[in-house]
N, C-alpha and C positions, 0 to 999 in steps of 0.2 A: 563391467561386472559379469560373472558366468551367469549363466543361464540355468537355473535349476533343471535336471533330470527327472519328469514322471516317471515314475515305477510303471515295467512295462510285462504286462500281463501274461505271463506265456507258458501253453495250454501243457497240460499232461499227458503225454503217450496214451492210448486205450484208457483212456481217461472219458466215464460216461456221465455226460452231464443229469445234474439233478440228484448221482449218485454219488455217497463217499467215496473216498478214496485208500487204497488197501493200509495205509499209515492212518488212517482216521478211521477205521474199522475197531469197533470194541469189540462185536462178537464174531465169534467163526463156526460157522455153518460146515459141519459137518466133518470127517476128520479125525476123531476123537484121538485113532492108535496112530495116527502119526505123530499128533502134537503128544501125544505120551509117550512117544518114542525119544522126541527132542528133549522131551522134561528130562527122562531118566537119564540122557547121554550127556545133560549136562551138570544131575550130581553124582555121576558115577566117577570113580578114579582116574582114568584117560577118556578124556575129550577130543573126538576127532577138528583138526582147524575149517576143515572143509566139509560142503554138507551139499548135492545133487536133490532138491524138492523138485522130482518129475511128473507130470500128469498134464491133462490138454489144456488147451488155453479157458482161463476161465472157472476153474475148479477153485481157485482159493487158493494158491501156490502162493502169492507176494502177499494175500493177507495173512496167510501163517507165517511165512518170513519175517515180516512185520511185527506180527503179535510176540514172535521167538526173540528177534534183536528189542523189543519192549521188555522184555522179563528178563533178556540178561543182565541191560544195561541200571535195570532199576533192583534187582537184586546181584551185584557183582560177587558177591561169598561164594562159590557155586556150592561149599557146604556149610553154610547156616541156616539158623532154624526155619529161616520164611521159604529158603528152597527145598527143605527136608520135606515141609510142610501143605506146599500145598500140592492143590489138585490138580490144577493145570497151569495153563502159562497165561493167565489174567492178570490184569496190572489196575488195582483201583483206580479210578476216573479220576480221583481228585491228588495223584500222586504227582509229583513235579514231570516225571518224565512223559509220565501219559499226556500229560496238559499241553508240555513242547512239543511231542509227536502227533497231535490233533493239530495246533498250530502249524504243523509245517514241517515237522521233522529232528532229528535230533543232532549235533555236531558229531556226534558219535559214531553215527551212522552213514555210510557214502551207500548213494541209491546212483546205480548204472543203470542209465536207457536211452534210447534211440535219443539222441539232441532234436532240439527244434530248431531248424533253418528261417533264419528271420527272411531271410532273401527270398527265399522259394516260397516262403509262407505255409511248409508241411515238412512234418517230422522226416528226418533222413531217413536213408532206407534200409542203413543197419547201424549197428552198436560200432562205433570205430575207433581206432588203437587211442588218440589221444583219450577218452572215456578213458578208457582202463588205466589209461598211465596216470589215472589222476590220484589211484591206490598208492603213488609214491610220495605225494606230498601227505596227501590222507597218512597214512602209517608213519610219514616222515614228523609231523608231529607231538610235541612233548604232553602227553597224558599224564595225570594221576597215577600213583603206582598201581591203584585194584582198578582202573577203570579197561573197560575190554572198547574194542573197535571192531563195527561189524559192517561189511560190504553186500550188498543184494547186487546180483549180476541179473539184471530184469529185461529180456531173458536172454540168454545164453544162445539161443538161436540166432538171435540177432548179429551177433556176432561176425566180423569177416576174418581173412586167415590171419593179419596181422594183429586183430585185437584179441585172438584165441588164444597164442603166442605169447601175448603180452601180460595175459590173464595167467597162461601156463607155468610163464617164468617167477610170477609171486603166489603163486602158489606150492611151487620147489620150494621157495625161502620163507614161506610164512613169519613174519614177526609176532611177538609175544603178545600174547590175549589180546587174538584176533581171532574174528569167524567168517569164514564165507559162506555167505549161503547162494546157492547159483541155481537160478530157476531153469525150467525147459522143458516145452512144448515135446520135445523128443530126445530123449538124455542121448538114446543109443546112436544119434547121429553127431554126438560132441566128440569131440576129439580123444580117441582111445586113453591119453596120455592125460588129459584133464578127468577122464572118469576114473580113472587109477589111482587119483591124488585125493577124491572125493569118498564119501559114504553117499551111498544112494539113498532116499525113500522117493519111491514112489505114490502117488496119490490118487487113489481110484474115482472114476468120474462120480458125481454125488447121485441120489438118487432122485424118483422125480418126485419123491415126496418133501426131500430134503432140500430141493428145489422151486415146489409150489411153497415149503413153509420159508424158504429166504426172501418169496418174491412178495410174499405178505408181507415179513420186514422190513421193508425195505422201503416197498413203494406203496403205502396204503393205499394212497388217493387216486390210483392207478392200474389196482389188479382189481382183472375181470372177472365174469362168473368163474362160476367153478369149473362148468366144461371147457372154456378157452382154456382157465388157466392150467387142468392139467392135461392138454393138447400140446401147451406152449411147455410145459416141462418135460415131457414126454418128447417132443421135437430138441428140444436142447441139447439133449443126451450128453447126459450130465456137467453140463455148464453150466452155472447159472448166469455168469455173462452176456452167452446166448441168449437164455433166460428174460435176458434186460432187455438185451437188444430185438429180440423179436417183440416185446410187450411193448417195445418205443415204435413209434412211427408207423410205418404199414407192415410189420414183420410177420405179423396172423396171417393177413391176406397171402404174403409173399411163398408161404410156406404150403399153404394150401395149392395157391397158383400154381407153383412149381412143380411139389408133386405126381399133379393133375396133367399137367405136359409133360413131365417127364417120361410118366409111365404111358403114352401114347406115344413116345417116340417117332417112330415110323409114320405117321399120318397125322403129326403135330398140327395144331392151327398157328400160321404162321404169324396170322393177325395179332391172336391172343400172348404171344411170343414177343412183341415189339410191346404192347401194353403192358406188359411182365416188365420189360426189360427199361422200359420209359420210369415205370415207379421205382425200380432199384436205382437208376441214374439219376435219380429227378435231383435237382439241382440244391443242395446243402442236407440233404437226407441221405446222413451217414452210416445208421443204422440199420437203411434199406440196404446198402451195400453192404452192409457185415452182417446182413443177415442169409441176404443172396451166397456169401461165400461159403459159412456154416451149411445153408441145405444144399446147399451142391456137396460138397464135399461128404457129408454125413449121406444123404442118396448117396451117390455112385461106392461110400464104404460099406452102403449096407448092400446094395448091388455085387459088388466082388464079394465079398464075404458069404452071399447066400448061393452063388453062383459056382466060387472054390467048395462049399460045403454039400454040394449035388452033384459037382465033377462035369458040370454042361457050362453051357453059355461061352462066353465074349470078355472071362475077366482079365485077359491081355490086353484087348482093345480097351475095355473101363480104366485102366489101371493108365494109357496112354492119355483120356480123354481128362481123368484126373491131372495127369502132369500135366498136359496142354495148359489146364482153366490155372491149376495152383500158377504157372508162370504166365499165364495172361494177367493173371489177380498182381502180381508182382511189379509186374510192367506196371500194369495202370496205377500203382498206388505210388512206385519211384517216381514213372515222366509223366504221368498227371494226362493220363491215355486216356479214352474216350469209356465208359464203364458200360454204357449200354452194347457198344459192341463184343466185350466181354461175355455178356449174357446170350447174346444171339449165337455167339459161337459156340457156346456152352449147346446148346439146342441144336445147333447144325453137326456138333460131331457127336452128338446121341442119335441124332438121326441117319448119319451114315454106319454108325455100328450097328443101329438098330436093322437097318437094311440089308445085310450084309448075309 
């Protein structure tokens, strides 16, 4: 007799525990002229197949995707009265489609992301061609005459050259009421030829007011006074991802830490640097490490930028010490590299520019 199969549990990309997830998201925080951008493009006369939602990680990009592939699929008329009619791209709670997309998602819909590696036990390390070629069966097929098919390319950075390629080639040939919607951290580094085929919106980082009021809804049992919390939306700069992840685990502390070292470069404590660098690494504390990668990054951008904007300083050397950490943070997150020495190095090449 075979052996029955347990259902085996397996986790979601930037998926933050405790929190929904941008398909189980009802409401969208903040936004407004994008998502009334999508509304009008989709009862307007010509409908672009292709759609670029650009802005940084963490803004809300896959839950407006989300929300957008929920409104088409449960209003398919793009001119009947409920599209003419409404206000935004909300989909009652209690509508068949909403209820499958809380569940889990809709057949209608193919969600691209980074695969999970049962072997290695950690999401690979980018979006690769088999992903994309799965748009062939997907569109391959047989739908309803009014029913549309919608693709989330989540994100499009992830991507390597073959899966760009592969994206590029069914996007030449779009089949019939189909949408792509293709997220990205950095549209302007996607492949000229793919941003050609697409309509852009870009989406500005939220505010931090827009961001203390997501972190109210989000996580009642969890937001702190009022001065953390708007320290913590304030530090986010305009993510509220970030937002999460520094209000989970030690992300306050890590934020202040860093700061405090940073801007003492030159005559760092080296001690307080290893204790820094101990809590971000600490063993299953994921959100100390994605929180560690946010203030660095966000320091040294506000670093170059105020630096370019005075005409003095070091922002060649910043802009080097950037690339260094972004492909240390790379390394360790593909071969499962040591995270605390990431951190120390971060500090060792502030220290030598700072010296310099």
């Amino acid at each position: 007799m075979a052996r029955r199969l347990e259902p085996v549990d397996i986790p979601e990309v930037d998926a933050l525990p405790g929190y929904p997830l941008p398909h189980e998201q009802s409401h969208l925080i903040g936004h407004r002229s994008t998502e009334r951008a999508l509304l009008e493009a989709y009862r307007s006369e010509r409908l672009h197949h292709a759609w670029i939602l650009g802005g940084p990680k963490g803004t809300g990009k896959a839950t407006l995707a989300f929300r957008f592939a929920q409104f088409v699929i449960a209003n398919p008329d793009r001119f009947g009265a409920e599209v003419a009619n409404a206000q935004d791209l909300s989909v009652p709670a209690d509508h068949p489609v909403a209820r499958q997309m809380k569940a889990g998602g809709h057949p209608n819909i193919l969600h691209l992301r980074r695969p999970w590696d049962e072997k290695g036990k950690r999401f690979k390390a980018d979006l690769p061609v088999d992903e994309v070629r799965r748009t062939v069966s997907f569109f391959g097929t047989t739908a309803s005459a009014n029913a549309w098919r919608i693709c989330i390319v989540d994100a499009a950075d992830d991507m390597n050259n073959s899966s760009a390629n592969a994206l590029l080639k069914i996007l030449e040939e779009p089949p019939e009421r189909c949408l792509f919607l293709v997220l990205s951290h950095t549209p302007g580094r996607l492949l000229p030829t793919i941003r050609s085929r697409c309509r852009r919106l870009d989406m500005a980082p939220l505010s931090v007011e827009e961001i203390a009021s997501g972190l109210r809804g989000l996580a009642t049992d969890a937001v702190p006074g009022e001065s953390d919390l708007q320290e913590i939306a304030r530090t986010a700069d305009g993510s509220l991802r970030s937002a999460i992840t520094l209000l989970s685990g030690d992300g306050l502390a890590i934020a202040k830490g860093m700061r405090k070292l940073a801007e003492n470069a030159t005559n760092v404590d080296l001690a307080a640097v290893h204790a820094l660098a101990n809590l971000v690494a600490a063993r299953g504390q994921s959100d100390n490490w994605e929180s560690f990668q946010h203030i660095a990054q966000l320091w040294l951008h506000e670093q170059v930028r105020d630096q370019l904007r005075n005409g003095v300083g070091q922002a060649n050397e910043l802009v080097e010490v950037w690339d260094k950490t972004n492909k240390a943070i790379r390394d360790s997150d593909a071969l499962n590299l040591d995270r605390k020495q990431v951190v120390l190095d971060f500090f060792l090449h502030l220290r030598a520019v700072a010296s310099d």
